[in-house]
N, C-alpha and C positions, 0 to 999 in steps of 0.2 A: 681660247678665251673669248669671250661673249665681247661686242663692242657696247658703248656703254650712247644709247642715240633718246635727242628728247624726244617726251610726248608729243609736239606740236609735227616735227620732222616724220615722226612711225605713224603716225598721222594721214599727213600727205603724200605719202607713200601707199597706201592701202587707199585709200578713199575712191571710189568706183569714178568721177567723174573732176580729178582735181588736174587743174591745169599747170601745177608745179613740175617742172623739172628739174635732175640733179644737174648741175653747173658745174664744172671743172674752170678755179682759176688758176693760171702760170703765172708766177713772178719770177724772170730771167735774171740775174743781177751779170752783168759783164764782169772779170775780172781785175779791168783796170779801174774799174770802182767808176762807172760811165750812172748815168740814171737807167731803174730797171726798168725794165720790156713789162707793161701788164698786159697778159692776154686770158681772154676767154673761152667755154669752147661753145657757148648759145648765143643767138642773137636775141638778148633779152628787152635792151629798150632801144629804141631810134634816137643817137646824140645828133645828128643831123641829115640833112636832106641834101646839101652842095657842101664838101663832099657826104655822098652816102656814110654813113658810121654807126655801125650799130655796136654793143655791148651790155655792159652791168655796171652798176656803183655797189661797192661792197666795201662797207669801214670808211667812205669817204674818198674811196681810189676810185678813178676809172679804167676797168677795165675793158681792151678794145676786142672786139670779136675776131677771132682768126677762125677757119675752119681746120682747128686740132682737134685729132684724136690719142687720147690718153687712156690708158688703165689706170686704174689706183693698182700702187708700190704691191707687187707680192713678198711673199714673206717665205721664207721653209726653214724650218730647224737650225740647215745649217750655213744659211747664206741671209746676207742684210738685203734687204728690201731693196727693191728694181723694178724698172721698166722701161717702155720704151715710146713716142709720141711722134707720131705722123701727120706729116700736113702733105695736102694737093701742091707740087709742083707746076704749076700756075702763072708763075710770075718770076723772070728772071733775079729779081730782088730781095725773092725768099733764100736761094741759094748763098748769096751773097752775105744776107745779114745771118745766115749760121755760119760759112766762112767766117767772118771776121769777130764771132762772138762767141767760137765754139771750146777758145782755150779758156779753158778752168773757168768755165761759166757756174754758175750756182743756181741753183732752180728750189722754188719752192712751189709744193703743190699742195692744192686747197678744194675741199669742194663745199657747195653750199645749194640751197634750195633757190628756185626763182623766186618764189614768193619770200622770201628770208636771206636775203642774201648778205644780212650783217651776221648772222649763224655761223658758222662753219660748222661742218659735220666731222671732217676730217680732215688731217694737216699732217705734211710729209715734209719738214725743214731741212735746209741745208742740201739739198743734194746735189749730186755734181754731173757734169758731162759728161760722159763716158767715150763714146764717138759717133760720127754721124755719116751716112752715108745717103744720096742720092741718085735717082735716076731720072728719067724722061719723066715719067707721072709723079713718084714721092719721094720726100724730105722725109727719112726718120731720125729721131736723136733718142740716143741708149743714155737712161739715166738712173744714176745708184748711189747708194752710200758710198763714203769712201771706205777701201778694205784695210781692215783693220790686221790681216796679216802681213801686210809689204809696208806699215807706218811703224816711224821707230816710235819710241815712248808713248804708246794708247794710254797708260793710265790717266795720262793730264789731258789725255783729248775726252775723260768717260763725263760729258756736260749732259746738262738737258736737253742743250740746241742742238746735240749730235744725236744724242739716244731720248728723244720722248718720254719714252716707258719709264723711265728713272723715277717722272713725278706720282710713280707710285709705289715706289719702292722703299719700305721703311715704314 
């Protein structure tokens, strides 16, 4: 199925000389319901000079620059949407703050243009932790829907906020 993207967006995508980039935003939510983590993955504007901070405002949020790399969620027939998000191991603080944030964390991913950045193009709700593993160089974190064969009662879990596609079913 075709994704459904505006003119302004198809736009800045093809234009020979546009300075827009796609932006991937992370919203972490902790599980013990802490304030969420907003991260980004471009340094899009300079928030200050001491300390250094760069990011995006998007809807009014600040989102703070980390260097993550993400996929957008794949998808196949017979399996919910997944992937998986690596950052530079760097700094012994990165380890730490997935340690202590990594049980039943909630992630929501987003992407959006720099130039448009109250847009979103695409939006992946709800998804969860999977598990995360590191080494000397990277921090990956595996993250997916949750499976709907090992949850008892799916019928009362079938929302919009779990399954998207629903607002167009009917």
């Amino acid at each position: 199925m075709a994704k459904i993207v505006a003119f302004e967006v198809r736009k800045e995508f093809t234009e020979q000389h546009s300075s827009a980039e796609l932006v991937g935003l992370i919203r972490v939510t902790p599980a013990d319901g802490g304030a969420p983590i907003l991260l980004c993955t471009h340094p899009v504007t300079r928030f200050s000079v001491d300390p250094l901070a760069y990011g995006i405002m998007s809807r009014g949020a600040r989102y703070d620059f980390m260097a993550v790399r993400f996929q957008l969620p794949d998808s196949s027939k017979d399996e919910l949407p997944q992937t998986s998000m690596e950052m530079d191991n760097i700094d012994p603080a990165v380890v730490e703050a997935v340690r202590s944030s990594i049980d039943r964390a909630r992630l929501d991913l987003e992407t959006v243009m720099s130039s448009r950045p109250n847009d979103v193009i695409e939006r992946f709700p709800n998804m969860e932790v999977r598990d995360a593993h590191w080494t000397d160089d990277v921090v990956s974190i595996e993250i997916a829907y949750e499976s709907l064969a090992t949850t008892p009662l799916v019928k009362h879990r079938m929302t919009v906020g779990v399954f998207p596609a629903l607002r167009t079913v009917g």
